[in-house]
BALOBA-1460 file (C-alpha; in Angstrom, 3 decimals):
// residues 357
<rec num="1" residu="x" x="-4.427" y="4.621" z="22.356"/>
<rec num="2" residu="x" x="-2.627" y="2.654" z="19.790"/>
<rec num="3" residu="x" x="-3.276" y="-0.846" z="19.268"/>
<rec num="4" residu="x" x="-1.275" y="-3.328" z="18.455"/>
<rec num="5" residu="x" x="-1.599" y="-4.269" z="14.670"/>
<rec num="6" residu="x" x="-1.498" y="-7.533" z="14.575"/>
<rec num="7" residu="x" x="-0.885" y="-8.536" z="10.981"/>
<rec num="8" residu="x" x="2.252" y="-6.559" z="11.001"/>
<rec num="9" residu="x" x="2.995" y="-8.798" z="14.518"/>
<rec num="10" residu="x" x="2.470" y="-11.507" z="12.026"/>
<rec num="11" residu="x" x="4.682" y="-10.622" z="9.402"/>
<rec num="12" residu="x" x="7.388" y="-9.830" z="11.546"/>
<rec num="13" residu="x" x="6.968" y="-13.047" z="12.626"/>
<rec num="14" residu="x" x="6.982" y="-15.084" z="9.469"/>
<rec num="15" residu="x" x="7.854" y="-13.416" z="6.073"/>
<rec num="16" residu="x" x="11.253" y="-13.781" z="4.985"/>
<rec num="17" residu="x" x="11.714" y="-16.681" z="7.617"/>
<rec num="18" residu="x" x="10.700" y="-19.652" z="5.596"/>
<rec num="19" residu="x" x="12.204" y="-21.393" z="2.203"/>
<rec num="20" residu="x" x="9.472" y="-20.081" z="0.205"/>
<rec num="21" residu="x" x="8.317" y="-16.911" z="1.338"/>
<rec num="22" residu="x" x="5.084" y="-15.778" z="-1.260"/>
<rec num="23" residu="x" x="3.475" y="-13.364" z="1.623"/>
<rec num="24" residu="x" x="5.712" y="-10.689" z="1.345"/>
<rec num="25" residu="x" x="3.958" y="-8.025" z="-0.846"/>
<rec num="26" residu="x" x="7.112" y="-5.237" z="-1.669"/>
<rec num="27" residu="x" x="10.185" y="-5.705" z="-4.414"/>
<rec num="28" residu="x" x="13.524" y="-7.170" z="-3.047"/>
<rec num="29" residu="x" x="15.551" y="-4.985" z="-0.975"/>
<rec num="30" residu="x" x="17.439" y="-2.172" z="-3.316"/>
<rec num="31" residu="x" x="21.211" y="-1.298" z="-2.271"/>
<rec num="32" residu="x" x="22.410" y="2.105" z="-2.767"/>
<rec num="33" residu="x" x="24.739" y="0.677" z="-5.366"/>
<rec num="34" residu="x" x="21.622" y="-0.583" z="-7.466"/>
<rec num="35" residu="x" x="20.942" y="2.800" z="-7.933"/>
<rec num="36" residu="x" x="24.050" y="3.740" z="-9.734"/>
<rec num="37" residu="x" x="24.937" y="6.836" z="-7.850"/>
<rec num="38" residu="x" x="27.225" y="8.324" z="-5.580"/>
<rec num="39" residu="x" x="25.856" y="8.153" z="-1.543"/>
<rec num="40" residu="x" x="24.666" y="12.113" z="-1.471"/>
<rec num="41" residu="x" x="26.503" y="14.984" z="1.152"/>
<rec num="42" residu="x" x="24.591" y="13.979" z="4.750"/>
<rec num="43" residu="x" x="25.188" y="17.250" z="5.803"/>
<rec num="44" residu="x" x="23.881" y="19.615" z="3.932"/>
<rec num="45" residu="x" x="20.592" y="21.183" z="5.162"/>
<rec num="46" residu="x" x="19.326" y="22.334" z="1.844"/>
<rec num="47" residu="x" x="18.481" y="18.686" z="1.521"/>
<rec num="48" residu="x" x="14.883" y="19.357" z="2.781"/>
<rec num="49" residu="x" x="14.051" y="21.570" z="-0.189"/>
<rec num="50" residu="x" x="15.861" y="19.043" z="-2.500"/>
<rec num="51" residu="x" x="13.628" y="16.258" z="-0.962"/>
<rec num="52" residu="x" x="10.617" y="18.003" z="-1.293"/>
<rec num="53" residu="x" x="10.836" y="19.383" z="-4.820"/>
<rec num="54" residu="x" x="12.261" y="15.850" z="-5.980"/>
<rec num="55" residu="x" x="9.065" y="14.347" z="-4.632"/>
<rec num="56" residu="x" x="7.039" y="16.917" z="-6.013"/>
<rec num="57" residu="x" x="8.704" y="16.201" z="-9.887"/>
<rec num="58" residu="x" x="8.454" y="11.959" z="-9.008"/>
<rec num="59" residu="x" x="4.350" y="12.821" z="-8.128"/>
<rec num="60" residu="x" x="3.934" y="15.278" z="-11.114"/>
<rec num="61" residu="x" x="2.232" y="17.188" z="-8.597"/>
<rec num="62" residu="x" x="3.611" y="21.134" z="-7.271"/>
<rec num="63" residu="x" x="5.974" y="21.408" z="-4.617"/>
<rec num="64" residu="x" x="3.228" y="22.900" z="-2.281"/>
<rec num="65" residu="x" x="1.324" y="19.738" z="-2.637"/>
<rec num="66" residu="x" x="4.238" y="17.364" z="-0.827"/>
<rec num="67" residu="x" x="5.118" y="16.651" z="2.827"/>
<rec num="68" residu="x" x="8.349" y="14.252" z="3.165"/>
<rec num="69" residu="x" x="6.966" y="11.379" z="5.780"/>
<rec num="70" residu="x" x="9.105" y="8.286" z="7.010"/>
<rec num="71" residu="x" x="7.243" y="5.587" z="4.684"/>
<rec num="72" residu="x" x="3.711" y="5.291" z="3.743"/>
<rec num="73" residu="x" x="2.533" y="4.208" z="7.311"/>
<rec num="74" residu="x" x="4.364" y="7.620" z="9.070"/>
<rec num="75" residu="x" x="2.313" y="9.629" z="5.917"/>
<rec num="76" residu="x" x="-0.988" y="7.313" z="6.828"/>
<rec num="77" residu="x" x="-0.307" y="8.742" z="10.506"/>
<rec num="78" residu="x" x="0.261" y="12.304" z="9.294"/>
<rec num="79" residu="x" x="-2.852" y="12.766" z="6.718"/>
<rec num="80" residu="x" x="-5.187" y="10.908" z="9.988"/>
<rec num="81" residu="x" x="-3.944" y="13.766" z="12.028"/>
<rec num="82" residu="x" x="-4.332" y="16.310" z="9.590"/>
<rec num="83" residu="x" x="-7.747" y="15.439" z="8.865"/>
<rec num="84" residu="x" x="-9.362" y="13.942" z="11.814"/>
<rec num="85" residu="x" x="-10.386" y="15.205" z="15.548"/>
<rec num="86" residu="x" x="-11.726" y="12.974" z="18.410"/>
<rec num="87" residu="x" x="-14.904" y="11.409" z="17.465"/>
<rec num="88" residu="x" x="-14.876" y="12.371" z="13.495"/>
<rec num="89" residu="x" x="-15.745" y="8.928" z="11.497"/>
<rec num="90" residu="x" x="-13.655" y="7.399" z="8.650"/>
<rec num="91" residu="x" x="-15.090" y="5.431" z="6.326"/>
<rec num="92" residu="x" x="-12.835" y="2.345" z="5.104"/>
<rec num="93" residu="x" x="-12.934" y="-0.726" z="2.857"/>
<rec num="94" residu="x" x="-13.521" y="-4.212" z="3.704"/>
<rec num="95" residu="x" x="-11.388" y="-6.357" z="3.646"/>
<rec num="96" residu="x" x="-8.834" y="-4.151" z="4.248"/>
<rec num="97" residu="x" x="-5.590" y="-3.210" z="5.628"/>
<rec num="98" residu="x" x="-5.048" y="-3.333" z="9.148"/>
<rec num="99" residu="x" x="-3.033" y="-0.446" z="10.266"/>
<rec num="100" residu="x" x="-5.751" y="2.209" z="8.452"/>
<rec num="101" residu="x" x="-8.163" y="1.101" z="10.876"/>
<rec num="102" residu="x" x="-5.635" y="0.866" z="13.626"/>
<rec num="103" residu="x" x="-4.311" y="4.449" z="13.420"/>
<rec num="104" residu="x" x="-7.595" y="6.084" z="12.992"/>
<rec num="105" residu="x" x="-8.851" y="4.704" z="15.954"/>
<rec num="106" residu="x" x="-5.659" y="5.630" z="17.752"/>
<rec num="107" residu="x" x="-6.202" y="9.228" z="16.910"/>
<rec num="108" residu="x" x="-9.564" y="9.168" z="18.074"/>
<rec num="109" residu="x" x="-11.711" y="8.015" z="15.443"/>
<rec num="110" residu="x" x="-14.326" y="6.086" z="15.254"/>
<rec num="111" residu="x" x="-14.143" y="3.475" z="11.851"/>
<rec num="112" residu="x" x="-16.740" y="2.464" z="9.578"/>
<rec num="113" residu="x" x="-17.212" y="0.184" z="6.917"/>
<rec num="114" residu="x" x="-18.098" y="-0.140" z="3.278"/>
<rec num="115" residu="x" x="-17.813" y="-3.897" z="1.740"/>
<rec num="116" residu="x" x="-15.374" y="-4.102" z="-1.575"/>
<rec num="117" residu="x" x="-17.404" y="-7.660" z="-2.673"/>
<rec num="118" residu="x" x="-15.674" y="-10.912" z="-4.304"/>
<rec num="119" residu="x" x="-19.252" y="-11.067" z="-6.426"/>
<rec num="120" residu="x" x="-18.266" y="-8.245" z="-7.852"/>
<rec num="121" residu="x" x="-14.847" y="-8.531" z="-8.466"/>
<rec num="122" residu="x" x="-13.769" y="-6.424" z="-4.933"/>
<rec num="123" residu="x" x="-14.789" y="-3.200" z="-7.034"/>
<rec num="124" residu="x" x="-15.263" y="0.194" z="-5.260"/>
<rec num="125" residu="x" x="-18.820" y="0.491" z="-5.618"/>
<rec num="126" residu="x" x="-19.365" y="4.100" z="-5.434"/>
<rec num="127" residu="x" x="-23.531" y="3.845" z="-4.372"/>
<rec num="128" residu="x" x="-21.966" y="1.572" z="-1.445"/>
<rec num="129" residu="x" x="-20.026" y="3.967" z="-0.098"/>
<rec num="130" residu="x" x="-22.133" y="7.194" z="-0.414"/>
<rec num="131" residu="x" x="-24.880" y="4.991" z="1.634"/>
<rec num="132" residu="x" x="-22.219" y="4.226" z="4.362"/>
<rec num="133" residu="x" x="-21.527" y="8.242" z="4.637"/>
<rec num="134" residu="x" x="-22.967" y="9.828" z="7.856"/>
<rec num="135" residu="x" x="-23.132" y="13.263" z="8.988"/>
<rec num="136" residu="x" x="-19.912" y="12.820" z="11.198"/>
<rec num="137" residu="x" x="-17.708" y="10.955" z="8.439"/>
<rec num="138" residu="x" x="-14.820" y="13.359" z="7.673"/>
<rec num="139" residu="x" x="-12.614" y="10.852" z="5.342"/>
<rec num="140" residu="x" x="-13.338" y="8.017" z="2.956"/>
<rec num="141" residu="x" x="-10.503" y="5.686" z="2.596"/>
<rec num="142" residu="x" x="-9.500" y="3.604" z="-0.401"/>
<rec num="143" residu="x" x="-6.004" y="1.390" z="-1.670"/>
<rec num="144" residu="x" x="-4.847" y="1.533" z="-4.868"/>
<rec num="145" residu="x" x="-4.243" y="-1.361" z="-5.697"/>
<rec num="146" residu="x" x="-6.401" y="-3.054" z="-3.085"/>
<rec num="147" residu="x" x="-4.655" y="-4.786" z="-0.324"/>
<rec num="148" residu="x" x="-5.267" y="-7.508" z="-0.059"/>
<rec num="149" residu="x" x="-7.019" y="-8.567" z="-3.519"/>
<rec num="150" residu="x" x="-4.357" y="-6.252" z="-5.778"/>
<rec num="151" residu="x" x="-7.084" y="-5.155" z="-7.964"/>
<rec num="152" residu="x" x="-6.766" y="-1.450" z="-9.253"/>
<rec num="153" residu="x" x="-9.782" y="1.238" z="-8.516"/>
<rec num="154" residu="x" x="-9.996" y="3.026" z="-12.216"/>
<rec num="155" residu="x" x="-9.497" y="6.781" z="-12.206"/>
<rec num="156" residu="x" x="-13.300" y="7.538" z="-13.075"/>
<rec num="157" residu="x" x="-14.394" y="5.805" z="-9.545"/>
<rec num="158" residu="x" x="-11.679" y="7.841" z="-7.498"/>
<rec num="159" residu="x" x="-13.615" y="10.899" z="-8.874"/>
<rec num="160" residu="x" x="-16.736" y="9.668" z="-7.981"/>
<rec num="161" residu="x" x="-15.457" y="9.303" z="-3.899"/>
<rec num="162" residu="x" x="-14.395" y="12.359" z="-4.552"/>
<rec num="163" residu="x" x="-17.641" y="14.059" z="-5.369"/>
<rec num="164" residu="x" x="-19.409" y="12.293" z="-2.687"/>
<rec num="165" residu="x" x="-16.934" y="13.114" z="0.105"/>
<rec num="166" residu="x" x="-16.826" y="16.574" z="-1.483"/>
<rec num="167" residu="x" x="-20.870" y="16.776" z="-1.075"/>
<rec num="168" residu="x" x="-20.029" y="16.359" z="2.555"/>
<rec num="169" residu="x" x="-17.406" y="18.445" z="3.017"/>
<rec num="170" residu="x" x="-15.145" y="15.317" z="3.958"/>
<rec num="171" residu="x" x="-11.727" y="14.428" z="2.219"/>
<rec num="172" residu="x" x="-10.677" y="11.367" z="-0.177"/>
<rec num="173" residu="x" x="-7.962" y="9.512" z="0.951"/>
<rec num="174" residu="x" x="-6.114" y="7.262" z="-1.332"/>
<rec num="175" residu="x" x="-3.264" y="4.363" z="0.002"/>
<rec num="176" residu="x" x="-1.384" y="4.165" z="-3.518"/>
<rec num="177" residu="x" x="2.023" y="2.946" z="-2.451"/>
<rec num="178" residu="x" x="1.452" y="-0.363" z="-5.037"/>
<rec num="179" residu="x" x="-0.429" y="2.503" z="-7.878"/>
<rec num="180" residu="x" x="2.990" y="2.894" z="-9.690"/>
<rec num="181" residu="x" x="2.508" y="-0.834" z="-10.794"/>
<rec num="182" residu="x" x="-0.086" y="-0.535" z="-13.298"/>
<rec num="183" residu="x" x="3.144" y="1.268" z="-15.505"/>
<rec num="184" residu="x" x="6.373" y="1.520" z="-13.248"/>
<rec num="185" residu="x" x="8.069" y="4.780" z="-14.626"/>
<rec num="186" residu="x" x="11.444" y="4.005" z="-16.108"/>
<rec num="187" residu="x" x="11.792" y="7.741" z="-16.601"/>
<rec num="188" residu="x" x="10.968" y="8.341" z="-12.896"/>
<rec num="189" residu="x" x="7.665" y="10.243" z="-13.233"/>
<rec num="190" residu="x" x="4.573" y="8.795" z="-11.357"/>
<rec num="191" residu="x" x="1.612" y="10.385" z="-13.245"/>
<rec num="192" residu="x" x="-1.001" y="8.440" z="-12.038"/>
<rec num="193" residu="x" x="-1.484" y="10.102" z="-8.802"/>
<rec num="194" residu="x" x="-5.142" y="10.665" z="-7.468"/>
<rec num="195" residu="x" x="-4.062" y="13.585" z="-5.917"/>
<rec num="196" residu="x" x="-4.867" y="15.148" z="-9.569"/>
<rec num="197" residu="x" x="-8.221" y="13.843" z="-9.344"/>
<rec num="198" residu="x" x="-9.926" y="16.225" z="-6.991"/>
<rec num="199" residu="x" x="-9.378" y="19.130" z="-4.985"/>
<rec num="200" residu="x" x="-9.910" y="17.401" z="-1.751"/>
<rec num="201" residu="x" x="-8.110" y="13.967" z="-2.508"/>
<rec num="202" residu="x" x="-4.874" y="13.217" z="-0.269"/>
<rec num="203" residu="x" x="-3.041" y="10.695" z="-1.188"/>
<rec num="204" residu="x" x="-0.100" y="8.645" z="0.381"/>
<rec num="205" residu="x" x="2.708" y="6.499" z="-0.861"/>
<rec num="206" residu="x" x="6.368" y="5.806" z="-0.814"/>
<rec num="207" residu="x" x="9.413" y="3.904" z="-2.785"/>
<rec num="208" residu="x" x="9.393" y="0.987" z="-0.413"/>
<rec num="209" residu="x" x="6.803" y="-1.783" z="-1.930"/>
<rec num="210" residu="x" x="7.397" y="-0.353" z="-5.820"/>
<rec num="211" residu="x" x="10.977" y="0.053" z="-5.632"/>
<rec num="212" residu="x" x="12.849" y="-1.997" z="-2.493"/>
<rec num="213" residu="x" x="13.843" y="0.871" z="-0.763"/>
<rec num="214" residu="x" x="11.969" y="-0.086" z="2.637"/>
<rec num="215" residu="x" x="14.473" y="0.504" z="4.904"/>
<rec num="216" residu="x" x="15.348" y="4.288" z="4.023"/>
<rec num="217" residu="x" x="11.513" y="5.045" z="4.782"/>
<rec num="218" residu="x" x="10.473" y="7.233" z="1.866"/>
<rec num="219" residu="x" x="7.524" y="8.143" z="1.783"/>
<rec num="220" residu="x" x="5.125" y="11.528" z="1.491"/>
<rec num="221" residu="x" x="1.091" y="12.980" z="1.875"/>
<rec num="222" residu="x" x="0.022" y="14.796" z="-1.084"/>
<rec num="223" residu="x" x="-2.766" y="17.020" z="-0.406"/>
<rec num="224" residu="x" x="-4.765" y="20.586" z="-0.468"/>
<rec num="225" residu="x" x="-2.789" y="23.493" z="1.057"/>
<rec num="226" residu="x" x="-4.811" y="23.009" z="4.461"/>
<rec num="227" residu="x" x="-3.498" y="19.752" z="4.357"/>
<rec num="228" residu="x" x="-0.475" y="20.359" z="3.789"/>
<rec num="229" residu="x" x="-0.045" y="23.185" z="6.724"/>
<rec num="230" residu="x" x="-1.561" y="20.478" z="8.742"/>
<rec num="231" residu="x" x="0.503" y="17.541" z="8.426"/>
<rec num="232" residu="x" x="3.681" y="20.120" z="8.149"/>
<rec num="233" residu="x" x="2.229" y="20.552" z="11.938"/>
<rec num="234" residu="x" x="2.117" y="17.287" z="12.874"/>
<rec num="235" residu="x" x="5.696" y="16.424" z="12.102"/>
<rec num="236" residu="x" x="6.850" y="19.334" z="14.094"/>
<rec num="237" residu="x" x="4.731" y="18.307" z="17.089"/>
<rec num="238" residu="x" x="5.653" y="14.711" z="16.648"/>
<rec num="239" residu="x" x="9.278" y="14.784" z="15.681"/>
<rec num="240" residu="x" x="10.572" y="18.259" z="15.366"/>
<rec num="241" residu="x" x="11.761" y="17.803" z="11.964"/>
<rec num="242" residu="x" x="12.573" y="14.400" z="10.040"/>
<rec num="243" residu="x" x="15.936" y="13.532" z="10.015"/>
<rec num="244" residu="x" x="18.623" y="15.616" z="7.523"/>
<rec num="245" residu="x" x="20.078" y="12.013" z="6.194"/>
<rec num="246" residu="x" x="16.423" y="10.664" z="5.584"/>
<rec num="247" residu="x" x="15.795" y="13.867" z="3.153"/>
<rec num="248" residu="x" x="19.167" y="13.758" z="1.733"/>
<rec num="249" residu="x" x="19.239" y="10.495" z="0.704"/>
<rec num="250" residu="x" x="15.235" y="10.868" z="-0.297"/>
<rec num="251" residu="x" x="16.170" y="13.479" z="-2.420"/>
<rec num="252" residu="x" x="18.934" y="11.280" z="-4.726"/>
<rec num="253" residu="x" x="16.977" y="8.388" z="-4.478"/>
<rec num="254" residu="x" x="13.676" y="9.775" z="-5.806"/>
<rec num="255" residu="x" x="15.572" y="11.317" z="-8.501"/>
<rec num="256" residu="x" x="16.586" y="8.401" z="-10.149"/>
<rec num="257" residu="x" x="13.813" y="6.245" z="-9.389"/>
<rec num="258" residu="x" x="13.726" y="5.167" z="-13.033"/>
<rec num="259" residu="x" x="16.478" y="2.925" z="-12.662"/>
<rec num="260" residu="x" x="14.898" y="0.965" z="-10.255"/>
<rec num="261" residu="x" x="12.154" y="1.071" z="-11.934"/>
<rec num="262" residu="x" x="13.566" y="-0.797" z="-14.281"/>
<rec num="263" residu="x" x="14.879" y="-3.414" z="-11.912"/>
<rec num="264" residu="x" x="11.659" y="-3.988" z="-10.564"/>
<rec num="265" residu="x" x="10.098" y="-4.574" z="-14.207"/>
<rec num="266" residu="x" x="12.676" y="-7.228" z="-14.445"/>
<rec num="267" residu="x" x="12.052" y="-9.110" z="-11.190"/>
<rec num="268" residu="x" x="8.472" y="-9.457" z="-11.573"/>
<rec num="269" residu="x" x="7.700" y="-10.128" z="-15.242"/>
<rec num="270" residu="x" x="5.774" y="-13.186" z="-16.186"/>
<rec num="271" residu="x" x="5.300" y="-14.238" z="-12.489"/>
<rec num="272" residu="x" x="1.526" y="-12.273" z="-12.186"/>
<rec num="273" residu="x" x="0.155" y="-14.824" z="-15.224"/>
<rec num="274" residu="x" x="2.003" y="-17.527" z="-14.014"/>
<rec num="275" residu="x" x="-0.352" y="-17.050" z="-10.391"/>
<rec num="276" residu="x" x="-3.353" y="-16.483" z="-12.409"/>
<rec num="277" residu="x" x="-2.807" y="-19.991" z="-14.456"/>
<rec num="278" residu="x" x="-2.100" y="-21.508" z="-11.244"/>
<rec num="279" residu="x" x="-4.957" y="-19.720" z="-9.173"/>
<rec num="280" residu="x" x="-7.809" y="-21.075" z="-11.898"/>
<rec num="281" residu="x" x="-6.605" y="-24.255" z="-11.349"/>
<rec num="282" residu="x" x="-7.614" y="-24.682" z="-8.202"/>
<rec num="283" residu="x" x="-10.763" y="-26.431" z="-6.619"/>
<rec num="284" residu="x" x="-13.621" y="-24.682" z="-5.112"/>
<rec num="285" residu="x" x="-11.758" y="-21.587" z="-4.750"/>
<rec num="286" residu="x" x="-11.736" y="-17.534" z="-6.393"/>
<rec num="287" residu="x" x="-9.188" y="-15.196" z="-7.292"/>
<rec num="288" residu="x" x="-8.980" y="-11.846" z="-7.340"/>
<rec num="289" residu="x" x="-7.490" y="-11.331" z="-10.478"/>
<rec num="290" residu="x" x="-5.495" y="-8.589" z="-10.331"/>
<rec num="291" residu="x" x="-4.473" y="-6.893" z="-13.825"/>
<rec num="292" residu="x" x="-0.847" y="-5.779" z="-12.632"/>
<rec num="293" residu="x" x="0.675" y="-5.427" z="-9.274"/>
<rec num="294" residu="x" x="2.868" y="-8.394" z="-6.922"/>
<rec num="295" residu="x" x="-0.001" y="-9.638" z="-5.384"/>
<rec num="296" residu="x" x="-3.836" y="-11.012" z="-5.958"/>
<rec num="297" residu="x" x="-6.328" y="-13.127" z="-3.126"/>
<rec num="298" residu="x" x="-7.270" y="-16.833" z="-3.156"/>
<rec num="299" residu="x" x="-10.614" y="-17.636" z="-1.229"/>
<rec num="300" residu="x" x="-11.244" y="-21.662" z="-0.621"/>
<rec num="301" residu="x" x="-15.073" y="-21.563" z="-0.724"/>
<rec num="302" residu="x" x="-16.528" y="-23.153" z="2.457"/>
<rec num="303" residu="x" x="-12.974" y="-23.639" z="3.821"/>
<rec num="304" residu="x" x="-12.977" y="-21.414" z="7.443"/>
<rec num="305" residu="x" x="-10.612" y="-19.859" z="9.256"/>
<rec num="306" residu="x" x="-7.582" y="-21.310" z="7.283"/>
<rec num="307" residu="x" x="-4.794" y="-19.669" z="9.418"/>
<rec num="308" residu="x" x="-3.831" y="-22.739" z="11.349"/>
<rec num="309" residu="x" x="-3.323" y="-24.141" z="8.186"/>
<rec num="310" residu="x" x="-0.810" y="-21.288" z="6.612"/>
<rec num="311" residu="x" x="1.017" y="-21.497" z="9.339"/>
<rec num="312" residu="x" x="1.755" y="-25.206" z="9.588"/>
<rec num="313" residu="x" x="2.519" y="-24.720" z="5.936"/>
<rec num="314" residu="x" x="5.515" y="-22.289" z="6.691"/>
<rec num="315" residu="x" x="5.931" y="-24.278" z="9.862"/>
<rec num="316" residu="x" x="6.092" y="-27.927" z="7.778"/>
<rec num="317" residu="x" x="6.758" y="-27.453" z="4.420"/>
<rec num="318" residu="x" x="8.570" y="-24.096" z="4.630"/>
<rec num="319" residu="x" x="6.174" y="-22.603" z="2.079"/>
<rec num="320" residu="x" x="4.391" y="-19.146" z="3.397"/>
<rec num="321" residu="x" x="1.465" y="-17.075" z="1.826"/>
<rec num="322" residu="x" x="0.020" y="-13.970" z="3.636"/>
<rec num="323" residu="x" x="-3.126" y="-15.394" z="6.082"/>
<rec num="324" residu="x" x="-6.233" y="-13.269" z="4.851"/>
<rec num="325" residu="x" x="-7.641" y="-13.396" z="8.283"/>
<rec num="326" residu="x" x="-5.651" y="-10.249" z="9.383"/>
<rec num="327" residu="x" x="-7.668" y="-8.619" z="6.127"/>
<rec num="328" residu="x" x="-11.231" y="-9.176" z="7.326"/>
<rec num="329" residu="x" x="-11.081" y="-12.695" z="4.923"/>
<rec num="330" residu="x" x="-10.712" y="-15.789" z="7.160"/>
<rec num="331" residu="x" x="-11.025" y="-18.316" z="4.249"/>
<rec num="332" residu="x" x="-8.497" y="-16.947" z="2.142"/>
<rec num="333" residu="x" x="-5.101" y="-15.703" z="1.758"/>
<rec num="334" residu="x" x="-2.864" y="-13.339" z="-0.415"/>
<rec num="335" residu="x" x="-0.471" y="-15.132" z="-2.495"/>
<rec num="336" residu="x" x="2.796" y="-12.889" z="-3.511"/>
<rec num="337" residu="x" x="5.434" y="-13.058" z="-7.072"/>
<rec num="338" residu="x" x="7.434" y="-10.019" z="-5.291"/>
<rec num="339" residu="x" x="10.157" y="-11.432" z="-3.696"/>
<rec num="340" residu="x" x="10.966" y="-15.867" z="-5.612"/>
<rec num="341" residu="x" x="12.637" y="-15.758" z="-8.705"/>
<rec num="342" residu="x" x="10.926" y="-17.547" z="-11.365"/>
<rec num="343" residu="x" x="11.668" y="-21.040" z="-10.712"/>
<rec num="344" residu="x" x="11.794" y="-20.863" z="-7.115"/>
<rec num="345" residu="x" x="7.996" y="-18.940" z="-7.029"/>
<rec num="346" residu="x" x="6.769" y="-21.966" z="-9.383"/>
<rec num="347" residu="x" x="8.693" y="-24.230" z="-6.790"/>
<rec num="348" residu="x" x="6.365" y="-22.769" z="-4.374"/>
<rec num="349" residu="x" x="3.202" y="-22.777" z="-6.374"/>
<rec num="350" residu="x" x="3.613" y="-26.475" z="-6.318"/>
<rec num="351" residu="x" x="4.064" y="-27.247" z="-2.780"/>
<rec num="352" residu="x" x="0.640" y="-25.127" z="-2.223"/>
<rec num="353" residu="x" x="-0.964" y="-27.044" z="-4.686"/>
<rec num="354" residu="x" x="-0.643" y="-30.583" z="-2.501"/>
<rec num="355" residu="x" x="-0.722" y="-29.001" z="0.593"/>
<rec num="356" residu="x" x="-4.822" y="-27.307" z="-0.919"/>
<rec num="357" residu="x" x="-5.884" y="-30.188" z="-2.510"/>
């Protein structure tokens, strides 16, 4: 059984509802006219090759890598089931994102834990994680960049999961839908992927948080052929086949990702130092500091469960930030530059500033 998620309850209920909105963690909804090109033929079923091999080229991964999913939570859903049978474990970071936990457990999985540590900067400690591994874990799970801190997970500790799920015949899984931040690619090449890091790394993303294009859902698994044949499985049992207007429009859109890229670069810039002067300001409280990204953590130090307090906030003075408690992190809360323009985000920084002190 699926259970409700209920940050995403949350956030349906709040972000994008209030004045100031600096919870929501993805770039401004992208028209189809920001992308400069023609709305492509809805019809034509050679679409799902296009799509495909147009994801492939974004990834800089081969075509036999890719399956097409609807977003980065249908691919989360289709790597699970391509990995996992009743009673395997998975092995996931805390604080963490709920839905990961969520959908493994709906599958039939039982979750474990491994703690990313403020102390320590909320870095992947590899030794951590290899003493959390038991005999029945079958996938260790990892965002990049962290949700909820933002902070990235260098390429040399991916391949270190890597090896030790490898040792145990389990698989890497990598959440990298915010990755493409640490250099958005204006020429529309992603070559960061971690899928290049191991043989038995699958990774997930998508162009919704990176690139505004939430809405058209689109989003992929990239993984080992078994994988692959797996997931491919999955969307037939599940779906039949995704829909031809989804690929079609996946296919244009991915190709000229670049120019959106571009857009992006231009709504975010400055605001990530402007959050981290701001942050270091603050009494009796730690930030993540993230080194790119839309998004770092706050903790208030001895502060408790501080949701009441966000919400009366939106409620009151019509400023919102994302409530860590849905993250495993009761005392703190994730503070977003995605979606205010300049003025308005600074605005906003002000109005948390009273409302903390």
């Amino acid at each position: 059984m699926f259970a409700p998620v209920r940050y995403i309850a949350w956030a349906t209920k709040f972000y994008g509802k209030v004045p100031l909105d600096l919870a929501s963690s993805g770039i401004p909804h992208a028209t189809w006219s920001d992308l400069g090109v023609p709305e492509p033929a809805l019809d034509d079923h050679g679409a799902y090759g296009e799509f495909r091999e147009a994801l492939a080229v974004y990834n800089d991964v081969p075509i036999g890598d890719v399956v097409p999913a609807l977003g980065t939570s249908h691919a989360v859903f289709l790597a699970y089931a391509a990995m996992l049978s009743p009673g395997d474990e998975v092995l996931l970071e805390t604080p963490g994102y709920e839905p990961l936990t969520n959908t493994a457990q709906g599958l039939g999985a039982t979750v474990r834990t491994y703690e990313r540590r403020a102390e320590e900067g909320f870095a992947v400690v590899p030794e951590r994680v290899a003493a959390a591994v038991t005999p029945r874990t079958r996938v260790i799970v990892v965002t990049n960049h962290h949700n909820p801190t933002g902070v990235n997970v260098p390429a040399a500790t991916l391949r270190e999961l890597a090896a030790i799920a490898e040792a145990r015949g389990a698989y890497l899984l990598v959440d990298e839908v915010y990755a493409p931040f640490d250099d958005l690619p204006e020429d529309g090449v992603f070559r960061g992927s971690a899928r290049k890091l191991g043989a038995n790394v699958v990774a997930v993303g998508s162009l919704t948080k990176c690139y505004g294009l939430g809405m058209h859902r689109i989003g992929w698994v990239l993984g080992p052929p078994e994988i692959v044949a797996r997931a491919d499985s999955a969307v037939v049992a599940t779906a039949g086949h995704l829909p031809l207007a989804h690929s079609a429009r996946g296919a244009v859109a991915t190709r000229h990702v670049g120019r959106l890229a571009t857009r992006a670069k231009a709504l975010f810039a400055g605001k990530r130092e402007l959050a981290e002067q701001w942050a270091r300001t603050l009494p009796n409280a730690r930030w993540s500091a993230p080194a790119s990204g839309l998004f770092g953590l706050v903790t208030l130090e001895g502060a408790g469960d501080i949701l009441p307090r966000i919400e009366g906030w939106a409620g009151e003075h019509g400023v919102l930030v994302g409530a860590g408690s849905f993250f495993g992190v009761e005392n703190g809360f994730r503070l977003s530059w995605a979606t205010q323009p300049r003025d308005r985000f600074e605005e906003g920084l002000g109005k948390l500033t009273a409302l903390i002190r």
